[in-house]
C-alpha positions in Angstrom: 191.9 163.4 101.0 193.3 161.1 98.6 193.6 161.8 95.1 194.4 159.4 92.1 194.4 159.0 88.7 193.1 155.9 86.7 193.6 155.0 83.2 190.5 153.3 81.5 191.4 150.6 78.9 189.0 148.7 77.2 186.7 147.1 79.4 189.4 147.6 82.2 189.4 150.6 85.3 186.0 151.4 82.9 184.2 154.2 84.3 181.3 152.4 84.0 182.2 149.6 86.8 183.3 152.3 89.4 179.6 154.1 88.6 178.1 150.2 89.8 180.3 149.4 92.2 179.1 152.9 93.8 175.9 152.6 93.2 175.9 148.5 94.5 177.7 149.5 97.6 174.4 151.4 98.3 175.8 154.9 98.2 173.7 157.7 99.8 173.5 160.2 97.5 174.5 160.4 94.2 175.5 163.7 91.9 175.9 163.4 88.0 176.9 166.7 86.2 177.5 165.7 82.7 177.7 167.9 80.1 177.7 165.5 76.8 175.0 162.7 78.3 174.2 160.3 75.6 171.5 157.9 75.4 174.2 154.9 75.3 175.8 155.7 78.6 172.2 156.1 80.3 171.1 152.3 79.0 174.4 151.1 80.8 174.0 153.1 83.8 170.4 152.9 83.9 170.7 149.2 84.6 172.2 149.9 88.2 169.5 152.5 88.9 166.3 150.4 89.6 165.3 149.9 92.9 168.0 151.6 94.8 167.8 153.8 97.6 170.6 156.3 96.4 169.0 159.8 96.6 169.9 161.0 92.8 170.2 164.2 91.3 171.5 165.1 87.8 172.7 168.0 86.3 173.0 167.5 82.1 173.3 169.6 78.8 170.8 168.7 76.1 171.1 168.8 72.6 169.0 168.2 69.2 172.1 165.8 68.3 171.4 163.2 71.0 169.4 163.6 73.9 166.2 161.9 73.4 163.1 162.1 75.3 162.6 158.7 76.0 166.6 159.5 78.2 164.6 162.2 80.1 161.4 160.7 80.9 163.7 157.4 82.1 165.9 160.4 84.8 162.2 161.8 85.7 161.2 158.3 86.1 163.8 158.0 89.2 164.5 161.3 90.7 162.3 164.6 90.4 166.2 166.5 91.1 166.8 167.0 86.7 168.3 170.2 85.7 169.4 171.0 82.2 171.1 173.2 79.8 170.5 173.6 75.9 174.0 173.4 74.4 172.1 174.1 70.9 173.2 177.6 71.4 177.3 179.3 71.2 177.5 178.5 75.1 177.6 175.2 76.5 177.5 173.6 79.9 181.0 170.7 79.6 181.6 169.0 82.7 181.8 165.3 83.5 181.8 165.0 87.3 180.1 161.9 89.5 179.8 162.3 93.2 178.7 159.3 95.4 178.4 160.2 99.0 178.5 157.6 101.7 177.8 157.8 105.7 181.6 157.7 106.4 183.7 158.6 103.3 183.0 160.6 99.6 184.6 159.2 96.1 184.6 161.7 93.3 185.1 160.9 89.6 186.2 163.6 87.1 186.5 162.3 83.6 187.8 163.5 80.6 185.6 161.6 78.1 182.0 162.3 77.5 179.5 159.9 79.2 178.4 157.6 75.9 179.2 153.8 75.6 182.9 153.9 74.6 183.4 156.5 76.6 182.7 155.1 79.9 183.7 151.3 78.7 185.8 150.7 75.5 188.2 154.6 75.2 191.5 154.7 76.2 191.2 157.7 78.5 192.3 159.3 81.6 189.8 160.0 84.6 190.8 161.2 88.6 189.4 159.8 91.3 189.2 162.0 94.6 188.1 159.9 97.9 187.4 162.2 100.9 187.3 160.7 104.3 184.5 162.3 106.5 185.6 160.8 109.7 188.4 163.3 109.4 187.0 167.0 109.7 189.3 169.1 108.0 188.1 166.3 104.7 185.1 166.9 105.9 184.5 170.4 105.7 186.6 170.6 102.0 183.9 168.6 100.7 181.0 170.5 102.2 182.4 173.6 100.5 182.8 172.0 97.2 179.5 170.6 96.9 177.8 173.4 97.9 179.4 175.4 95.4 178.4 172.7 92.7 174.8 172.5 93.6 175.1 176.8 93.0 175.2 176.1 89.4 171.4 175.3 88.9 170.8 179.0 90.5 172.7 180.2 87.5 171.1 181.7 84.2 170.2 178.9 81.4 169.7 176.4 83.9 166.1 174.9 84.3 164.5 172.2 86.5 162.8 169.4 84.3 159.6 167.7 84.7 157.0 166.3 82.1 155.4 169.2 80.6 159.3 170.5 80.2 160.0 167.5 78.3 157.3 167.7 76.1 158.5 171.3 75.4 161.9 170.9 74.3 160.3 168.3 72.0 157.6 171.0 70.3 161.0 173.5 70.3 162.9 170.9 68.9 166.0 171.5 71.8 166.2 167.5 71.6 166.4 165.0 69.5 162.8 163.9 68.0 162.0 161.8 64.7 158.8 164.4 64.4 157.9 165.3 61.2 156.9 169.0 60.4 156.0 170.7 57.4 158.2 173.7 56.8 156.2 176.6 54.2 158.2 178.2 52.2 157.9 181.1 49.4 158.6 180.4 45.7 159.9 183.2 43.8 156.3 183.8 42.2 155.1 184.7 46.0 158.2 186.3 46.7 157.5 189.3 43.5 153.9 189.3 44.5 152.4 187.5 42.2 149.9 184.4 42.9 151.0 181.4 43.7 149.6 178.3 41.2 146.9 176.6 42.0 147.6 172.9 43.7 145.0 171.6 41.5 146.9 173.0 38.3 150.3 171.6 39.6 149.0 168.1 40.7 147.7 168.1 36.4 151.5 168.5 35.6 152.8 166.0 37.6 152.3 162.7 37.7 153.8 159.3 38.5 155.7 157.1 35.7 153.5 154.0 36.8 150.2 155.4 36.3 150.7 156.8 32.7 152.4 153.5 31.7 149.5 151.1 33.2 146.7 153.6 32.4 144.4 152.8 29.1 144.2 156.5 27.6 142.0 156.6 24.8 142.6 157.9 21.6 140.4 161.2 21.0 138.0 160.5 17.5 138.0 163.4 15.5 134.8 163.4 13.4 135.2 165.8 10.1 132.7 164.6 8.4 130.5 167.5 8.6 132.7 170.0 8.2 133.0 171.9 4.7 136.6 173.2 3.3 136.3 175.0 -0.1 140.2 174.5 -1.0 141.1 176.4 -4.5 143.0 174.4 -6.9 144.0 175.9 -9.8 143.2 174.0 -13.3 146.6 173.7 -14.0 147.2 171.6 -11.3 144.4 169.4 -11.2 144.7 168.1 -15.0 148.7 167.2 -14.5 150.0 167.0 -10.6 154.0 168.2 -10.5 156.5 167.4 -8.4 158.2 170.5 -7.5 161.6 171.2 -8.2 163.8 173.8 -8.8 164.2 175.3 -12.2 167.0 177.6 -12.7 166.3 180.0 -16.1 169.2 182.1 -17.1 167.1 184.2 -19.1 164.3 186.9 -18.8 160.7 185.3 -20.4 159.6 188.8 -21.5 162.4 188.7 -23.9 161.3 185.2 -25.7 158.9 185.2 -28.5 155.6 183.8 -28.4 156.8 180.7 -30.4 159.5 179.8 -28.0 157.6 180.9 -25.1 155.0 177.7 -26.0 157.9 175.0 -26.6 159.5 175.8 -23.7 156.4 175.2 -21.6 155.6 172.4 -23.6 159.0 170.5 -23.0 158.9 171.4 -19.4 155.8 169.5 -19.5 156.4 166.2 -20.7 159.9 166.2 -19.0 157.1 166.4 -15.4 155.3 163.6 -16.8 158.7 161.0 -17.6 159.3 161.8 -13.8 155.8 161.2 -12.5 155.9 157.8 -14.5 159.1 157.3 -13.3 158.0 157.5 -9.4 154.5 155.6 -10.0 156.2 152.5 -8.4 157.6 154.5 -5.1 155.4 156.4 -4.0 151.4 156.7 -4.0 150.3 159.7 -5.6 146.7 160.4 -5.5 144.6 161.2 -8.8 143.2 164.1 -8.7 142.0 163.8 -12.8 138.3 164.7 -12.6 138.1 166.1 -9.4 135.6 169.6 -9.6 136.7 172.3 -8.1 133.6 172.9 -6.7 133.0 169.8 -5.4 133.8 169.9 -1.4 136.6 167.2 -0.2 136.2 164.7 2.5 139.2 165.4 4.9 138.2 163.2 7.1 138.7 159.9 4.9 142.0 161.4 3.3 143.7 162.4 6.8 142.7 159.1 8.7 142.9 156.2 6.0 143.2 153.1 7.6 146.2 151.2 7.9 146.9 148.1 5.9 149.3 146.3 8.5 148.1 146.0 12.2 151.0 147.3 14.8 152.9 145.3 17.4 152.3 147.1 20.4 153.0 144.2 22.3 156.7 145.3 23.7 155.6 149.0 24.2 152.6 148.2 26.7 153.9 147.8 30.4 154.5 144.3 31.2 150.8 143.3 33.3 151.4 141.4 36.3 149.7 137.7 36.0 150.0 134.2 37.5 151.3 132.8 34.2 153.8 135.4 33.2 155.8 134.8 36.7 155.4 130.4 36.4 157.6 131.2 33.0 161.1 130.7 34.0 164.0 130.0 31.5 165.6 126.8 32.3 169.3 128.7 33.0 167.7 130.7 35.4 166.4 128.2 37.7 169.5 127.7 39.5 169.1 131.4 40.2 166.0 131.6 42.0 165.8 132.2 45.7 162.6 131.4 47.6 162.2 134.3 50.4 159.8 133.1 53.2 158.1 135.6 55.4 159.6 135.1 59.3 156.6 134.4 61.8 157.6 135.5 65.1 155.2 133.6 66.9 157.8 130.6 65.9 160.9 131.5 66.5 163.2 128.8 67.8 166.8 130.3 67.6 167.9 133.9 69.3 171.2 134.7 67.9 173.2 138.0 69.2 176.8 139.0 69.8 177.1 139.2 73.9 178.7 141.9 75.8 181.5 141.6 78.1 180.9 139.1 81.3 179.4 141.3 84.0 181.1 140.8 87.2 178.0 141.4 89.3 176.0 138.3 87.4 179.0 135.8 86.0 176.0 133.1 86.2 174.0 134.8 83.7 173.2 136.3 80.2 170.8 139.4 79.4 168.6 139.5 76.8 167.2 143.1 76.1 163.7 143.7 77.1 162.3 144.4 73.6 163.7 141.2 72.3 161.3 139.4 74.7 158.2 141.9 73.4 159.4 141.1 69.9 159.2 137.3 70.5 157.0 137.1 73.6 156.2 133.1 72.6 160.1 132.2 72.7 160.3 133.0 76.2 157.1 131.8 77.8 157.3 134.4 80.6 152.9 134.5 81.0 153.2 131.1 82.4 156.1 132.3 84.6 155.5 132.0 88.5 156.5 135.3 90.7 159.2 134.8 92.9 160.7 137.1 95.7 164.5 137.4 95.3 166.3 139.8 97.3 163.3 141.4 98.8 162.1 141.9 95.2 159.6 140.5 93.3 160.7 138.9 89.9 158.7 136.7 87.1 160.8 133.1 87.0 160.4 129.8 84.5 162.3 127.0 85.7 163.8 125.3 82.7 166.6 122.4 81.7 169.0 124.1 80.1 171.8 122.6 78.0 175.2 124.6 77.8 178.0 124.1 74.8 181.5 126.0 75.1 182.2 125.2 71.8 185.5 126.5 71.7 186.4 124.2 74.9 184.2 121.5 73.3 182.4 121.5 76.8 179.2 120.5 77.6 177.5 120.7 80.8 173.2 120.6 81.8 171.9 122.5 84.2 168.0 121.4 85.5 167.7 124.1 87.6 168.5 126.8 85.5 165.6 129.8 85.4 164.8 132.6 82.8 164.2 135.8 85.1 162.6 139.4 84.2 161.9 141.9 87.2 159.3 144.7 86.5 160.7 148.0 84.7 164.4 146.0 84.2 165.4 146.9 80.6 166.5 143.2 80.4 166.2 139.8 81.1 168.4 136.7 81.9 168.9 133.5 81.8 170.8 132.3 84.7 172.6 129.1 85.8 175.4 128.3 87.9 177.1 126.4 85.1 177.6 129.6 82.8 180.1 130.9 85.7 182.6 128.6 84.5 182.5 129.7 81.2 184.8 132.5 80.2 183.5 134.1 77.1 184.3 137.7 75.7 182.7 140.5 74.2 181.5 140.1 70.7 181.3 136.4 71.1 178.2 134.8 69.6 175.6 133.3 71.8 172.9 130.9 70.1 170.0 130.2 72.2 167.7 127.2 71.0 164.1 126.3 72.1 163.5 123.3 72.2 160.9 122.8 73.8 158.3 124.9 76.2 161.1 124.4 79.5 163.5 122.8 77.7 167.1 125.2 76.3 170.2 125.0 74.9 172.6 127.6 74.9 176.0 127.4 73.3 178.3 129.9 73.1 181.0 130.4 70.2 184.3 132.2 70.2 185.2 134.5 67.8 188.3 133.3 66.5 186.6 130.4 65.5 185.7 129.4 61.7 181.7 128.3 62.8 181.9 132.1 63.9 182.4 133.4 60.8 178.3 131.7 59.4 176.5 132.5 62.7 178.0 136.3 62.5 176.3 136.6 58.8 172.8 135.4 60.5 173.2 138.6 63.1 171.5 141.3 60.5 170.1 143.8 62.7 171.3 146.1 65.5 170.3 146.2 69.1 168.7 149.7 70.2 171.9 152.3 71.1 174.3 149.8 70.8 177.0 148.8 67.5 176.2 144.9 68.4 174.1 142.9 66.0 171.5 139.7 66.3 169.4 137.9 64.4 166.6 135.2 64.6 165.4 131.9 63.1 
């Protein structure tokens, strides 16, 4: 038994290449108990799992925070040996062991990071390696009694064998990650005391959006008073000379005054009323009530709702109505200022733009384009017209095209008419391959720009990202590929 221990730099000793190299090297059996088993280590791992004759079996915590369904139908998908245990709850299952078992010799990989992306590629971390050598049989019986004790811990409580209807039943008990919506009742305080809740149709009257009262023509309710009688008591004194009231202040008692004074008081209160009425004729309409009987009923109809001698300018108060003519009304400044946005047709894409992952030492000669990209813009590719080809003993779709290659930061150029775009059925990607593209070293995060330009007819050029061109091809990458921090964008 040999035992060592590996460092893992950034894309160097990864985890991830000893997992392929295994798995390449046609391994018999292979035994994955991960704890913390994210959706990005899967898609990288995954890629080394189709069509292999490895007998798998996995044993994996799950969690609402990342395990997704689509993760456990893809394990179900190539092995019926999933176990699983819900680390939603105080306990949790942490391991991060890998176990690849060949006819003559065992290697065993015990890592200390979790099995994501970074973890297995990019993290600076520590990891042991264990190689047993089954020729020799004192090796040979250690690992027997190791493993055996492993596969004990599916027996224990917590742990449960997956198949469909067990996916489908973490996702109703939400143990994994879903994007489901559901609709969560709960009690106001009003149902809470006992009372009765409100009535939706009473709530939905009280609420209601800011666009719909603004746009909405609401009428103006008519009040008609024209039939309706008010006998209003006026007394005589008031109708033959209207007062404006103010406030008198009389420092003595009227009881007291004789009749004589009594009258010229009154009298000089009076006509001081009428100086001030006179006075105010210009400022302010007073109505004249001189003649009016008593008796006579009043039309409150006509006094309360005169009409108006000015019209309103309502003009800036209404919303602003959309129309043809309102938009065609720019202000000269503002011209500079307008950008024309045009609506992207798929069907006519002729540029695929996307920062590239680190060269893959099993396929130097060849880049991957992930398989939803070629769903998303099936007419780019042209893989319907695509002959099937047998490669390896498996069948794969292939397009012969001329493809044109550009190392821009070598300023090399070099054409390749036998290059091919190949996809094999249930890959997650596929590639464009050519021997030419072995010769040029590119790195991660570099920018590829593939160009159509014509049905069988490429050009690929790849840009380095200390470059100055990188800097406006990087701006055109706006969205992010699926499970992964790299970006791309189309034209």
């Amino acid at each position: 038994m040999q035992v060592k221990i590996i460092m893992q730099r950034e894309n160097e000793n990864t985890i991830a290449n000893a997992i392929s190299n295994c798995l390449e090297n046609n391994a018999k059996k292979a035994y994955f108990f991960i704890g913390n088993f994210k959706e990005t280590g899967y898609k990288i791992i995954e890629e080394d799992l189709i069509d292999i004759k490895t007998k798998l079996f996995f044993v994996i915590g799950i969690d609402k925070k990342t395990t997704t369904r689509s993760m456990l139908d893809g394990l179900l998908s190539y092995t019926s040996d999933v176990y699983y245990f819900s680390n939603n709850n105080i306990n949790e299952f942490a391991s991060n062991i890998c176990i690849f078992e060949y006819t003559d010799k065992v290697e065993m990989y015990v890592c200390t990071s979790n099995m994501s992306e970074s973890g297995i590629q990019t993290d600076l971390s520590l990891y042991t390696k264990v190689e047993y050598d089954l020729k020799n049989n004192e090796d040979k019986q250690l690992y027997k009694s190791q493993i055996k004790e492993l596969l004990k811990i599916v027996e224990l409580e917590g742990f449960n064998k997956l198949d469909k209807d067990g996916v489908n039943k973490l996702v109703e008990d939400k143990e994994i990650f879903s994007t489901r919506q559901y609709n969560h009742s709960v009690m106001s305080i009003s149902e809470l005391l006992g009372k009765k809740p409100q009535k939706e149709e009473s709530k939905k009257e009280l609420v209601e959006e800011p666009d719909d009262i603004l746009n909405r023509e609401v009428e103006i309710p008519k009040v008609d008073l024209s039939d309706i009688s008010i006998d209003i008591d006026i007394p005589e004194e008031e109708l033959q000379s209207p007062k404006k009231q103010e406030e008198i202040t009389i420092d003595y008692k009227e009881d007291e005054l004789p009749e004589q004074e009594k009258e010229e008081i009154s009298k000089a209160e009076d006509k001081k009323q009428e100086e001030n009425i006179e006075s105010q004729e210009d400022e302010e309409d007073i109505p004249d009530l001189d003649g009016i009987d008593p008796n006579e009923t009043l039309d409150i109809n006509d006094m309360l709702f005169s009409k108006a001698d000015l019209k309103l300018d309502i003009t800036k108060e209404k919303a602003p109505k959309k129309s043809s003519k309102r938009k065609k009304e720019v202000l000269p400044e503002d011209q500079d200022e307008l950008v024309k946005v045009k609506k992207l047709n798929l069907n006519n894409v002729s540029n695929l733009i996307f920062e590239l992952s680190s060269k893959n030492s099993k396929e130097p000669d060849a880049i991957r384009v992930p398989n939803y990209i070629k769903t998303m813009i099936p007419e780019f590719f042209g893989l319907d017209e695509a002959q099937n080809e047998e490669i390896n003993g498996t069948l794969y779709k292939v397009k012969n095209i001329d493809l044109e290659i550009v190392d821009a930061k070598n300023n090399v150029k070099l054409n390749d008419k036998k290059a091919k775009i190949t996809y094999k059925p249930r890959q997650s990607y596929l590639t464009f391959k050519s021997e030419k593209l072995s010769n040029i070293d590119y790195q991660e995060n570099d920018i590829v720009r593939i160009i159509k330009l014509s049905e069988d007819v490429y050009h690929i050029e790849i840009i380095d990202k200390d470059m100055q061109e990188y800097k406006v091809w990087s701006k055109l990458c706006n969205q992010t590929f699926r499970a992964s921090t790299k970006k791309f964008g189309m034209m």
